[in-house]
N, C-alpha and C positions, 0 to 999 in steps of 0.2 A: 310649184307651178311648172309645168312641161314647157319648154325650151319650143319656140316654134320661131319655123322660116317660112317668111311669105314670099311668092315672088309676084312678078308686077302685078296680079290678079287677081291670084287666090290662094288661102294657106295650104302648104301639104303640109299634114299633119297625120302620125298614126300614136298608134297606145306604143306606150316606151322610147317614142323620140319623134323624128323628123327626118326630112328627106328631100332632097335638090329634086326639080324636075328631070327626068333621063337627060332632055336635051340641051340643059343648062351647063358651060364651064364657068368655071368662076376663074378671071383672070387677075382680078383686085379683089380687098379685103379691107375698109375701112372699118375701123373701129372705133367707138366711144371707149373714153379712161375710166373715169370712175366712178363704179359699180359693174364694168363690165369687163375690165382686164383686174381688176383687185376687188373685193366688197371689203373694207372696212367700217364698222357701224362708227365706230370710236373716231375714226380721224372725218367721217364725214357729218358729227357733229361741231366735232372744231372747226369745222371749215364755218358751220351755222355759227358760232358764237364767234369765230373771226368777224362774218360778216355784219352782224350784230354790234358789236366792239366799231365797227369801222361806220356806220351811221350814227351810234352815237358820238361819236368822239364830232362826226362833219358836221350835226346838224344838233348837238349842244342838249342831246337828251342823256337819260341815263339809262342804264342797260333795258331793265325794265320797259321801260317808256320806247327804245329801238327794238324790241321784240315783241313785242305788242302791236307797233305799226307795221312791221313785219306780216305779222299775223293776220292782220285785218287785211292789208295788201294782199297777200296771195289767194284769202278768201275771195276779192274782190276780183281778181282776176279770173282766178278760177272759173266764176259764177258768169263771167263778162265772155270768155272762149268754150268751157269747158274739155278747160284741160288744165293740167296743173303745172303753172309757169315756171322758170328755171328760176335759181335765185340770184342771173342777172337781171331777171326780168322783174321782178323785185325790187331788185335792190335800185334799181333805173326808178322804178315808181315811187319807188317813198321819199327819191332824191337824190341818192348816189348818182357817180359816175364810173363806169367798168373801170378806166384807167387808173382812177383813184383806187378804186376797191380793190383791184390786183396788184397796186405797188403795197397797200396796206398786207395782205396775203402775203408778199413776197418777204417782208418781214417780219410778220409774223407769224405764220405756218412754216410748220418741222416735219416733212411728211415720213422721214427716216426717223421719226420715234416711232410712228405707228404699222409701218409696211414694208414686209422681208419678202425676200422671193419665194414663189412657188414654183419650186421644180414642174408641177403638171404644166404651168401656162407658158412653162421657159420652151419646155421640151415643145410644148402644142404649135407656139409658132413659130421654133426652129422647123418644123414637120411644114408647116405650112407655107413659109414664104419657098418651100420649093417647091412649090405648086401654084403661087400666085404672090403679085408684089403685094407688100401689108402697107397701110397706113394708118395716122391717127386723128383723128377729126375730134376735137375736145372744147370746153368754153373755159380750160384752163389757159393762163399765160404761159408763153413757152419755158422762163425762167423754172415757173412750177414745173413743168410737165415732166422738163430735163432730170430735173431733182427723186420726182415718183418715177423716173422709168427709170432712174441709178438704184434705189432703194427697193425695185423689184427686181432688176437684174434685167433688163428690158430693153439697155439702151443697147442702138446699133442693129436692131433687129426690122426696123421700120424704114421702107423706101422715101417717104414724108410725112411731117408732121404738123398738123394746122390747129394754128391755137387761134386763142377768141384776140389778140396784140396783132397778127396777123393782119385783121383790117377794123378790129373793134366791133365786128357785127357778130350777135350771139345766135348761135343754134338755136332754135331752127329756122334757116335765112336762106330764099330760095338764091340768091344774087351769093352768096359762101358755098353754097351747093354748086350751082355753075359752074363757079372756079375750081373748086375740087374734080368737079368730072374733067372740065378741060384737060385742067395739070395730069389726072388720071390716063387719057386716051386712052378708052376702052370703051368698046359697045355698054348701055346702062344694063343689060343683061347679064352683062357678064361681070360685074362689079358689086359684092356685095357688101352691105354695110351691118353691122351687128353694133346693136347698144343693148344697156337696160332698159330705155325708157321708149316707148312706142312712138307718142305724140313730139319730142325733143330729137330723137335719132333716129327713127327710123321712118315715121308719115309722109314727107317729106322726099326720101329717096325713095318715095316706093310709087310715088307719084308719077315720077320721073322714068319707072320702068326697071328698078333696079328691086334683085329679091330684097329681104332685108330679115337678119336671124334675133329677135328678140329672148334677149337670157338674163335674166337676174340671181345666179348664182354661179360659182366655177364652175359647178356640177355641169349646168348648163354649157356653158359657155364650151367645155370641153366635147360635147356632142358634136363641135367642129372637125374631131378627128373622122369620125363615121361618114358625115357628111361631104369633106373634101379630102380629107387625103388618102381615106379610101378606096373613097368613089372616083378620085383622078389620078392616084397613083400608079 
């Protein structure tokens, strides 16, 4: 699927990539974690039967029987937004609590078995934070976040970091976006944000006036170099 950046209006979009408006700097760079600075298929099933593991154990079912309710849940949400809920939002419905569910995560998730550095994304935003401050806007706890951005080689490269312990409200939260632009200060033009997920990361900021670069693979994601540090080097 081709990498596209919308910005507050409308996509520019061409065959073989994508492209900023002429008159557009990008002074920020918010980013989503995971699936959009790493894809691991393997460790983002763990994270599913983490969460899994962590309703049955609170709510006295067994695995089965907490994936199943799962299951039905996000059909049920789905059907109710149309769009496909996060697995706080979830995991919130069938009964959890985020706090719970993230100290549950915190020990039991190893994200250093499953994720090593890629030189492309090290080099991509050393390249870029000298053309704009980076950030990371995530529904991970920061405990996690610390731990996958050591295991890609990641950490120290981001001006801040906003996890979902931050204030307990999950992506996508117009009153979490507020804050993040305030902290930001920068026109919503000129601040962009890049996730995988359209309706989670980026609907949301784009409301607001900010472009927003949807990518679901490295491949993708690296299209960043053509786009900014190109075009404002």
């Amino acid at each position: 699927m081709m990498a596209r950046l919308v910005t507050g209006s409308t996509a520019v979009v061409r065959e073989g990539g994508t492209s900023l408006p002429p008159a557009t700097r990008i002074r920020a760079i918010v980013f989503d974690l995971d699936g959009t600075l790493y894809v691991s298929d393997e460790f983002a099933a763990v994270i599913k039967d983490a969460a899994v593991a962590y309703l049955a154990a609170l709510l006295g079912l067994d695995l089965e029987q907490a994936r199943t309710a799962m299951a039905e849940t996000r059909d049920r949400l789905t059907a109710e937004s149309g769009a496909q809920p996060t697995l706080s939002a979830v995991c919130r419905a069938v009964g959890g609590a985020l706090p719970g569910m993230h100290e549950f995560f915190q020990q039991r998730l190893r994200p250093e078995s499953y994720l090593v550095p890629d030189r492309r994304v090290i080099d991509l935003l050393e390249r870029l934070r000298c053309q704009a401050a980076l950030y990371i806007y995530t529904n991970n706890s920061r405990p996690l976040v610390n731990r996958i951005l050591v295991a890609l080689g990641l950490e120290g490269l981001f001006r801040g970091v906003f996890t979902i312990d931050d204030s307990w409200r999950a992506k996508p939260d117009q009153v979490g976006l507020e804050q993040i632009l305030a902290i930001v200060a920068e026109p919503a033009e000129g601040v962009l944000f890049v996730g995988d997920r359209f309706d989670v990361d980026l609907r949301l900021a784009k409301r607001y006036g900010c472009p927003v670069f949807l990518c679901r693979t490295i491949e993708e994601l690296l299209q960043l170099d053509r786009l900014i540090v190109n075009r404002q080097g």
